[in-house]
DRENDO-1510 file (C-alpha; in Angstrom, 1 decimal, always signed):
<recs>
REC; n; res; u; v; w
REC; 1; UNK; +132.7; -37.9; +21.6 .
REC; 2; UNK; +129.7; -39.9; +20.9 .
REC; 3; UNK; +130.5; -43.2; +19.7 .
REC; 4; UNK; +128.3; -44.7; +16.2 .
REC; 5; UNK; +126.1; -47.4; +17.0 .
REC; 6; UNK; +122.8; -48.4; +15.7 .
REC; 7; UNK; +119.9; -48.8; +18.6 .
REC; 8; UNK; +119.5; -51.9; +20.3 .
REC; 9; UNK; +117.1; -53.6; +21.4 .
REC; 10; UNK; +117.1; -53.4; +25.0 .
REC; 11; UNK; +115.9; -50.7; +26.7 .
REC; 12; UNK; +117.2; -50.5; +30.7 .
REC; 13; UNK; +117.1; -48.0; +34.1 .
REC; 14; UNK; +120.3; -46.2; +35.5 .
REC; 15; UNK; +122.2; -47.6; +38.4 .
REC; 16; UNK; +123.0; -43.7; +39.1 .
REC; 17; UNK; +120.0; -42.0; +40.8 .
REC; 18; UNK; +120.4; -38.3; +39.6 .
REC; 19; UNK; +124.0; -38.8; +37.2 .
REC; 20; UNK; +125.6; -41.7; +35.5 .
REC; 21; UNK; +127.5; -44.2; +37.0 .
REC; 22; UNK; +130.5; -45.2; +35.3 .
REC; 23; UNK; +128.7; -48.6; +34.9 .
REC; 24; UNK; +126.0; -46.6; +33.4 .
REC; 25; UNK; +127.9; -45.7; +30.8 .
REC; 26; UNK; +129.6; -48.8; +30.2 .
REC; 27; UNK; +126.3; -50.2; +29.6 .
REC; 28; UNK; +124.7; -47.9; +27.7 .
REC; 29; UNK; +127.7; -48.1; +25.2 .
REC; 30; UNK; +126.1; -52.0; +24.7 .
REC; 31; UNK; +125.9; -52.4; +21.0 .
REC; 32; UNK; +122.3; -54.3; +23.0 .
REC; 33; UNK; +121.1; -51.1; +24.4 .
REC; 34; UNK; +118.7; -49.2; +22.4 .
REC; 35; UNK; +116.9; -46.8; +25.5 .
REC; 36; UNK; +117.3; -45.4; +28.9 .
REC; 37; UNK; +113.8; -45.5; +30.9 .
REC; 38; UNK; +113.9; -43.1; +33.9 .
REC; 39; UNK; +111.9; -43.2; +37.1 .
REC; 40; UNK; +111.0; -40.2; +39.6 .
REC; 41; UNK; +114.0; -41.2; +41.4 .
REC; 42; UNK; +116.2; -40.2; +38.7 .
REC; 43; UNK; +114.2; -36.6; +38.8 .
REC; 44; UNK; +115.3; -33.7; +41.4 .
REC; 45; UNK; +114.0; -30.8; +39.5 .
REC; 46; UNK; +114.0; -30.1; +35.9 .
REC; 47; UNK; +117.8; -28.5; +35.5 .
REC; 48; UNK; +119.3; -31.6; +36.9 .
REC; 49; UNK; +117.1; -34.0; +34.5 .
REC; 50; UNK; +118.0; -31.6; +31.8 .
REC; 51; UNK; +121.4; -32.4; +32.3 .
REC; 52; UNK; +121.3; -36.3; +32.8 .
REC; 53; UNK; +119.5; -36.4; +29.5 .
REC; 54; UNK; +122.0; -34.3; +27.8 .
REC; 55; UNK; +125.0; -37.0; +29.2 .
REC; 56; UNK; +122.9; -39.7; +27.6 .
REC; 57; UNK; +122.3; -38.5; +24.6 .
REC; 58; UNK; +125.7; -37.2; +24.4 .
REC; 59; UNK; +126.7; -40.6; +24.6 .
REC; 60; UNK; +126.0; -42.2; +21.2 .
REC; 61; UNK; +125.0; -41.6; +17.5 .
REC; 62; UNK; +122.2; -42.1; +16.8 .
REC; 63; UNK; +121.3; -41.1; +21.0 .
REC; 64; UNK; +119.6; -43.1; +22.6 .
REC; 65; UNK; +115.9; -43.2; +23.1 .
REC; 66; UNK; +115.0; -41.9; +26.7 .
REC; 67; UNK; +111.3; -42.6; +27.9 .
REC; 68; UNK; +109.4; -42.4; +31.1 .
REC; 69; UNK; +105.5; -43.2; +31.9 .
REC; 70; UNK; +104.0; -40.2; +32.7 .
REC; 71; UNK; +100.2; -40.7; +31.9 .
REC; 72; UNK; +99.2; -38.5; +34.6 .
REC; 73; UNK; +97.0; -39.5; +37.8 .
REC; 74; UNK; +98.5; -42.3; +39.6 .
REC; 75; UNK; +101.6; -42.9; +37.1 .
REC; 76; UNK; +103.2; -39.9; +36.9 .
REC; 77; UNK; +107.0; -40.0; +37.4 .
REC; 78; UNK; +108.4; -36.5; +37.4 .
REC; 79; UNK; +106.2; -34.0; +39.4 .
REC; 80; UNK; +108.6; -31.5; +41.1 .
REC; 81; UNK; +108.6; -28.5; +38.3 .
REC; 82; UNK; +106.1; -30.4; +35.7 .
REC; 83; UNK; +102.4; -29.6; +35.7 .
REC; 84; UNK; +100.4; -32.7; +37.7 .
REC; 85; UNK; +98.3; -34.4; +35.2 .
REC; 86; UNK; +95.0; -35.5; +35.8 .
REC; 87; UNK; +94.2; -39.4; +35.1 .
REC; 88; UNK; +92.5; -40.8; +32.0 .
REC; 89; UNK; +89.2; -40.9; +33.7 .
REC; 90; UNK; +88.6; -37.9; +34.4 .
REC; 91; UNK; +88.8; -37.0; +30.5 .
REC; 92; UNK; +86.3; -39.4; +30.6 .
REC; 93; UNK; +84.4; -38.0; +32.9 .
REC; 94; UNK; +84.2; -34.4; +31.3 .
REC; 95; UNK; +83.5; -36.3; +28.0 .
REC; 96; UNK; +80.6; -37.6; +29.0 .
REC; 97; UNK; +79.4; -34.2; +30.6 .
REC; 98; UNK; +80.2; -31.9; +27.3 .
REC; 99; UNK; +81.9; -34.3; +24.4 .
REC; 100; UNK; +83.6; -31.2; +23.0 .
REC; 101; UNK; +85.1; -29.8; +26.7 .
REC; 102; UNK; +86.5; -33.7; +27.0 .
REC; 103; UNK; +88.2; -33.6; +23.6 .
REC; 104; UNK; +89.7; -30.2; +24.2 .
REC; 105; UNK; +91.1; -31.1; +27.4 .
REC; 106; UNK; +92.6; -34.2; +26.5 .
REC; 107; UNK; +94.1; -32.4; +23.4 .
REC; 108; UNK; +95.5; -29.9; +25.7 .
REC; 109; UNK; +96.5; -32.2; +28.6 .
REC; 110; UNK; +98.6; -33.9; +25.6 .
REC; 111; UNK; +100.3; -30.8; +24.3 .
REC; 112; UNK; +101.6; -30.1; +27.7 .
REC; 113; UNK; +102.4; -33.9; +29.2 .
REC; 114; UNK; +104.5; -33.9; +26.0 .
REC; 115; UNK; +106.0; -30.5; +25.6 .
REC; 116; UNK; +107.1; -30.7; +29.2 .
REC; 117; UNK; +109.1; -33.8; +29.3 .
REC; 118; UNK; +110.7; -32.8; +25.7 .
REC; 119; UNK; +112.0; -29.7; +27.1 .
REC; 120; UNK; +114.0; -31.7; +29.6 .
REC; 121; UNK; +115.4; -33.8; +27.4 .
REC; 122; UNK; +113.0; -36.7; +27.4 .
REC; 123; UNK; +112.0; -38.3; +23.4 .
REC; 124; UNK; +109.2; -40.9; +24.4 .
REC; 125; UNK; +106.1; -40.8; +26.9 .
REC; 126; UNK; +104.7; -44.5; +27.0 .
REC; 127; UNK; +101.1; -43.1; +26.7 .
REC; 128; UNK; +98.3; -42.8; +26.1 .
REC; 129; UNK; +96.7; -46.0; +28.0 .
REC; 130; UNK; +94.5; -47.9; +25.7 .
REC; 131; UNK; +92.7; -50.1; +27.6 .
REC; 132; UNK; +89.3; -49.9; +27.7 .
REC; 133; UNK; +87.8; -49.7; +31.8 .
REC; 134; UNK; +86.0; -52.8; +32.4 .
REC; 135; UNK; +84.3; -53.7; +35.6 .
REC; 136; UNK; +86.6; -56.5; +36.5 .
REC; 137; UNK; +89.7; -53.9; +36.3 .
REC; 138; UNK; +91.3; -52.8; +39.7 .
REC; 139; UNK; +94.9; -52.4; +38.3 .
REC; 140; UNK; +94.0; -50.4; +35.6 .
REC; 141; UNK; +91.1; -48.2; +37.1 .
REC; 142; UNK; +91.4; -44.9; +36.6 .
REC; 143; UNK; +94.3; -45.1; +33.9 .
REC; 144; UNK; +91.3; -45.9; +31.4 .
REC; 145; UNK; +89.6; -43.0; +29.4 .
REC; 146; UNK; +86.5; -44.8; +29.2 .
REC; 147; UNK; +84.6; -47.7; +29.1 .
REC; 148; UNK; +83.2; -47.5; +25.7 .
REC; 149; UNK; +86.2; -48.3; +23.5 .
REC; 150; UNK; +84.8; -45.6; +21.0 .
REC; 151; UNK; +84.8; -43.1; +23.0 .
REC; 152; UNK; +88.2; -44.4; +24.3 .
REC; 153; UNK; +89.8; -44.4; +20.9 .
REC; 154; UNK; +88.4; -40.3; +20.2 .
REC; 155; UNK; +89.8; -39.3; +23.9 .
REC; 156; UNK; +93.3; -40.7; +23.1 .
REC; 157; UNK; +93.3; -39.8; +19.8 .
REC; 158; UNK; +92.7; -36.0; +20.9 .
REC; 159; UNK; +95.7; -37.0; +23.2 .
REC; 160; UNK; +97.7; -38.2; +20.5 .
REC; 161; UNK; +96.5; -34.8; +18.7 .
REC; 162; UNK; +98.4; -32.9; +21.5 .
REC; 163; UNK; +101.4; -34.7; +21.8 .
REC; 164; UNK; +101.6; -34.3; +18.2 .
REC; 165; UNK; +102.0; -30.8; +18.2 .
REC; 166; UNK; +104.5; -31.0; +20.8 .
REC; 167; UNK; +106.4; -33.2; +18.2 .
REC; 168; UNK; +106.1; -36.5; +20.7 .
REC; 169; UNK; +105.3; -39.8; +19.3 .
REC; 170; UNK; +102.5; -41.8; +20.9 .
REC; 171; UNK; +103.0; -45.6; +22.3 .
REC; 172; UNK; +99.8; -46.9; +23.3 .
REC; 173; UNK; +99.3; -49.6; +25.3 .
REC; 174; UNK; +99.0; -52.5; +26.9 .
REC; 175; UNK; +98.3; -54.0; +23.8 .
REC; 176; UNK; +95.6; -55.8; +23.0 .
REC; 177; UNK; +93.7; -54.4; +26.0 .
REC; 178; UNK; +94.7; -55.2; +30.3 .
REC; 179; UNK; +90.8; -54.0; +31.1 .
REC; 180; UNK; +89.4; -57.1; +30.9 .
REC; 181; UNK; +91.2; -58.5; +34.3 .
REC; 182; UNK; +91.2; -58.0; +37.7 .
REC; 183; UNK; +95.0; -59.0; +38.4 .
REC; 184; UNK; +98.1; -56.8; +38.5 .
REC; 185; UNK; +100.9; -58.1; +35.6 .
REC; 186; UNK; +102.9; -56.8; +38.3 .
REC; 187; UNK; +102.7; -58.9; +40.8 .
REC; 188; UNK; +100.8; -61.8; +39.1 .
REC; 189; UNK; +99.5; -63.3; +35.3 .
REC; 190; UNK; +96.3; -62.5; +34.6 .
REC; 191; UNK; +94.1; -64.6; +32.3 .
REC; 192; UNK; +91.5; -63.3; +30.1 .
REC; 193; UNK; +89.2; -65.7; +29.2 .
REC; 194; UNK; +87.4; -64.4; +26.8 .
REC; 195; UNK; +87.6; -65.4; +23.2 .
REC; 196; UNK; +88.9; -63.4; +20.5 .
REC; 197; UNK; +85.9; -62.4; +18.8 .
REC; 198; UNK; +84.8; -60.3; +22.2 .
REC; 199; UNK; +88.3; -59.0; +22.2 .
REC; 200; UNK; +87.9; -57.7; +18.2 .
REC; 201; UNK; +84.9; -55.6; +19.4 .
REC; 202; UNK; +86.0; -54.2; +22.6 .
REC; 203; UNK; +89.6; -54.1; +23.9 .
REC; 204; UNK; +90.9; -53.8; +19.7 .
REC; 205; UNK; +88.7; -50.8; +19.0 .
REC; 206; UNK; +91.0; -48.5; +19.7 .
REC; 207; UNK; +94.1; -50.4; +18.6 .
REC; 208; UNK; +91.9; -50.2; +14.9 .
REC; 209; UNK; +90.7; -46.5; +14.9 .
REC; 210; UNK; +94.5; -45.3; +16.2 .
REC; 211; UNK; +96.6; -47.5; +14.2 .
REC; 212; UNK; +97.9; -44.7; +11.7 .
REC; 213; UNK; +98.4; -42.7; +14.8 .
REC; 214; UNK; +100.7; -44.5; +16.5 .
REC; 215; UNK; +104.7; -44.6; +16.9 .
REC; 216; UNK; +104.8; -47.5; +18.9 .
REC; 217; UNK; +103.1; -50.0; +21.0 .
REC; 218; UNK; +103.6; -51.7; +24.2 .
REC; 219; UNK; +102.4; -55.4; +24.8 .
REC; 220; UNK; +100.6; -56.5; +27.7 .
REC; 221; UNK; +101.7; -59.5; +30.2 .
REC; 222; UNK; +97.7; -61.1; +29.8 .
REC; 223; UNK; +97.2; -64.3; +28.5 .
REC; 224; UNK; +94.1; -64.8; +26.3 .
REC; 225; UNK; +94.2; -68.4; +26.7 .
REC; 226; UNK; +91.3; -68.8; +24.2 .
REC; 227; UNK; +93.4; -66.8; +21.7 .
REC; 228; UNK; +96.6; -68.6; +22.3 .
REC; 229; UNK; +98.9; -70.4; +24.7 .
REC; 230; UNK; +101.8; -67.5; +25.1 .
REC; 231; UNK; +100.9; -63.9; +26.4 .
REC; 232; UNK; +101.4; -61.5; +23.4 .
REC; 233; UNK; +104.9; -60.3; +24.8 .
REC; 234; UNK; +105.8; -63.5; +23.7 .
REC; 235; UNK; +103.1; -64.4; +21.1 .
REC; 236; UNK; +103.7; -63.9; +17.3 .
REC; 237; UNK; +100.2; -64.5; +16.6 .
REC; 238; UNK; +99.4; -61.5; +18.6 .
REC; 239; UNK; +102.2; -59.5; +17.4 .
REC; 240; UNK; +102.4; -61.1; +14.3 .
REC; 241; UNK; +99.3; -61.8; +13.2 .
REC; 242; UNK; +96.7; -59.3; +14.9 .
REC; 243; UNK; +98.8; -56.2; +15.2 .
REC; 244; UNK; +101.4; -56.3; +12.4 .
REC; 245; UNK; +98.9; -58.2; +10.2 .
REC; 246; UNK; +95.0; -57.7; +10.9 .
REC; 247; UNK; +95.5; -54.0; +11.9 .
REC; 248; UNK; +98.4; -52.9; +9.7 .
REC; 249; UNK; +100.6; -51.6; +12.3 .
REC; 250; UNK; +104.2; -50.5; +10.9 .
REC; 251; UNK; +105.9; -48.8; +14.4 .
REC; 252; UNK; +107.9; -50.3; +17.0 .
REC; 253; UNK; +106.6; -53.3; +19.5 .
REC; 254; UNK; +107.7; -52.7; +23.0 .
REC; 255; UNK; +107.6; -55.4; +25.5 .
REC; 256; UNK; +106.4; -54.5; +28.8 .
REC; 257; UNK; +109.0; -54.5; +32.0 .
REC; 258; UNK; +110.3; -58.1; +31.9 .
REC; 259; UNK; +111.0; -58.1; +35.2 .
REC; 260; UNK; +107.8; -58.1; +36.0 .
REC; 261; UNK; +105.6; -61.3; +37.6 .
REC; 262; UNK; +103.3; -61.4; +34.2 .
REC; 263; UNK; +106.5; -62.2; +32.5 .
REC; 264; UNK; +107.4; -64.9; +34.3 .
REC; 265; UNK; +105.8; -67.3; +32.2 .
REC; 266; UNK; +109.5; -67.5; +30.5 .
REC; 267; UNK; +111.3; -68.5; +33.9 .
REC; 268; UNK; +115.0; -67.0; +32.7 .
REC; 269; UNK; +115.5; -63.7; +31.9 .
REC; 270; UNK; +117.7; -64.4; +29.1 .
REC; 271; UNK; +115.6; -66.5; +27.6 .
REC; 272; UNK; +113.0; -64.2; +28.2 .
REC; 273; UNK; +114.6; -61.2; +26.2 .
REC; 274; UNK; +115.1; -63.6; +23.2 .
REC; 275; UNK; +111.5; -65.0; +23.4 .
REC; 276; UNK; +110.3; -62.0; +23.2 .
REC; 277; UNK; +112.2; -60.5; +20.4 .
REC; 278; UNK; +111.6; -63.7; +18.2 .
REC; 279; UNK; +107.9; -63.0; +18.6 .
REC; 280; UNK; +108.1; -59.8; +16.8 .
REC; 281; UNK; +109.1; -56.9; +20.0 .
REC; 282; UNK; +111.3; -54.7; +18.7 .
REC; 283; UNK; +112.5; -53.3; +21.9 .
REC; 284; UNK; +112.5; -54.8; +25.6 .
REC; 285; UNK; +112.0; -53.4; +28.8 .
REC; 286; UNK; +113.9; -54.5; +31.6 .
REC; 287; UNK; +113.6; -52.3; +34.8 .
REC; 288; UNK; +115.0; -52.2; +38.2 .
REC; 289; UNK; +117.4; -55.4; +38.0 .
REC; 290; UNK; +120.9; -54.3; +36.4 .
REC; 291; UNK; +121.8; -58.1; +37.5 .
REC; 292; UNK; +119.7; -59.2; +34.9 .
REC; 293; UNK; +120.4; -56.6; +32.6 .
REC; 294; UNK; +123.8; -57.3; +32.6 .
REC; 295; UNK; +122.9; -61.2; +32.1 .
REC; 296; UNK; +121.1; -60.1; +29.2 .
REC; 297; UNK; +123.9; -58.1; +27.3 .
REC; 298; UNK; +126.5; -60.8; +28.5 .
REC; 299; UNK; +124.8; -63.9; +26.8 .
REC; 300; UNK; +122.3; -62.5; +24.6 .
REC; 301; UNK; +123.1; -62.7; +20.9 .
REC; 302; UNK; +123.2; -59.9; +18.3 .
REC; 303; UNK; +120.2; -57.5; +18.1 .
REC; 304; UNK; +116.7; -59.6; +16.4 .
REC; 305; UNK; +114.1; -57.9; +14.3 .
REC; 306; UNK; +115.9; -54.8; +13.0 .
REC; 307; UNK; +113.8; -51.8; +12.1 .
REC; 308; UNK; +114.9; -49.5; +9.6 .
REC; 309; UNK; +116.6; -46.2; +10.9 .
REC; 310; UNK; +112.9; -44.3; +9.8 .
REC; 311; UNK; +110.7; -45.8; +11.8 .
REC; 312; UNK; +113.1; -45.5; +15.2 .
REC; 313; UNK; +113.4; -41.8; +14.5 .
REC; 314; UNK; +109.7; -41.8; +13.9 .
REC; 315; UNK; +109.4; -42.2; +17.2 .
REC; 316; UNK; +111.5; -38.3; +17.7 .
REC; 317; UNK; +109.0; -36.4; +15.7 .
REC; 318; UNK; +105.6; -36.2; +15.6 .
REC; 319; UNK; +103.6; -39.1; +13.6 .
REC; 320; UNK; +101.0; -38.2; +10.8 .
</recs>
């Protein structure tokens, strides 16, 4: 029987590749843990992730959230049995061929990227990518719709439009824009130096013309140093201020993976969660280290920045 807990705020992977653990479970009965993120490890075909996300649902009330990046191109986590999704560009690409064939595409590229993974089980897709493609981007490339970050905000809105009709929320990210650097948050920081009034008219566009659109959005591990001193995963002027304030947003913040180099500007992962959540995130991300998940829900205090029981199940139906 599920047991009645609200969502947390801490959102973590499976130790169990294709079933839970019995640590799994333990954890995700956290009163901490809010979501399950799953990898294409944790994918043999689409009866057996049926099944995995029927056990995690099954074990809570409300269940927990379950999400997964599958943008299409080169992030795409389930492919066995799900239909392989071109990358951002190439909507791009047809867009500026025949603006109408572009728009039609992406809308139906989102109908079945999210009907797909909700058939299996899956509530959340974090998509679509945001970031406008600059010529100093490597790592984000091809995840980009488009350099112009007009035509960026009607190619993911046509996305949204799709995932919509599936009845998915959209999470855009990497909030407020990774195109503007040539560095993977992955594996390293990387400073944008540019200030905030170039970052208003280019990287924000989207973020603007989307905001009403938009379940929930992820933070990137950038730091704008001429904006301010933290990167906006731990920034309440960037969460605060520009996103909750200057454009109105009213959905969920997710941090990026905080396991990853860019968010090493907080050494401890404990203190990292916290940081976070005191600037304004609303959920965490912490991937591929249970030993510091399991720091996290051993020291870490009572779940910050509570959002109303509406705007998390906003993020199970579609958002108009």
């Amino acid at each position: 029987m599920a047991c009645n807990l609200p969502l947390g705020p801490v959102m973590l992977d499976l130790e169990g590749d294709t079933t839970l653990t019995a640590r799994d479970e333990k954890r995700l009965h956290h009163p901490l843990v809010g979501g399950v993120i799953l990898f294409g490890r944790n994918c043999v075909d689409t009866n057996q992730l049926g099944e995995l996300t029927r056990q995690i649902h099954a074990l809570r009330s409300p269940p927990l959230l379950i999400a997964v990046d599958q943008e299409g191109g080169r992030v795409q986590r389930f492919r066995r049995g799900f239909t392989r999704l071109p990358c951002a560009r190439r909507y791009g690409e047809l867009y500026d061929h025949d603006p109408v064939e572009g728009l039609e595409t992406a809308q139906r590229m989102g109908v079945i990227m999210a009907s797909e993974l909700m058939a299996v089980g899956i509530d959340l897709c974090f998509a679509p990518v945001l970031d406008v493609a600059q010529a100093e981007s490597e790592v984000i490339g091809d995840r980009a719709f488009h350099s112009d970050p007009h035509v960026v905000a009607r190619l993911a809105e046509a996305f949204i439009s799709g995932m919509d009709e599936a009845g998915m929320a959209a999470v855009g990210k990497h909030f407020p824009g990774h195109g503007g650097v040539s560095g993977d948050s992955h594996v390293c920081l990387p400073c944008d130096h540019r200030p905030l009034s170039d970052i208003e008219t280019c990287d924000l566009v989207p973020y603007r013309e989307l905001v009403t659109r938009l379940g929930g959005v992820m933070t990137a591990h950038v730091l704008f140093d001429a904006v301010d001193e933290y990167t906006p995963t731990y920034s309440r002027l960037w969460i605060n201020d520009v996103l909750r304030g200057e454009l109105g947003f009213e959905g969920v913040v997710f941090s990026d993976d905080l396991i990853m180099q860019g968010a090493d500007t907080v050494h401890d992962v404990v203190d990292r969660a916290m940081t976070a959540l005191d600037a304004g995130c609303n959920m965490i991300l912490v991937c591929n280290n249970l030993r510091s998940v399991d720091r996290i829900l051993s020291r870490m205090q009572a779940p910050m920045n509570p959002l109303p029981d509406e705007l998390w199940s906003r993020l199970r139906k579609p958002v108009v």
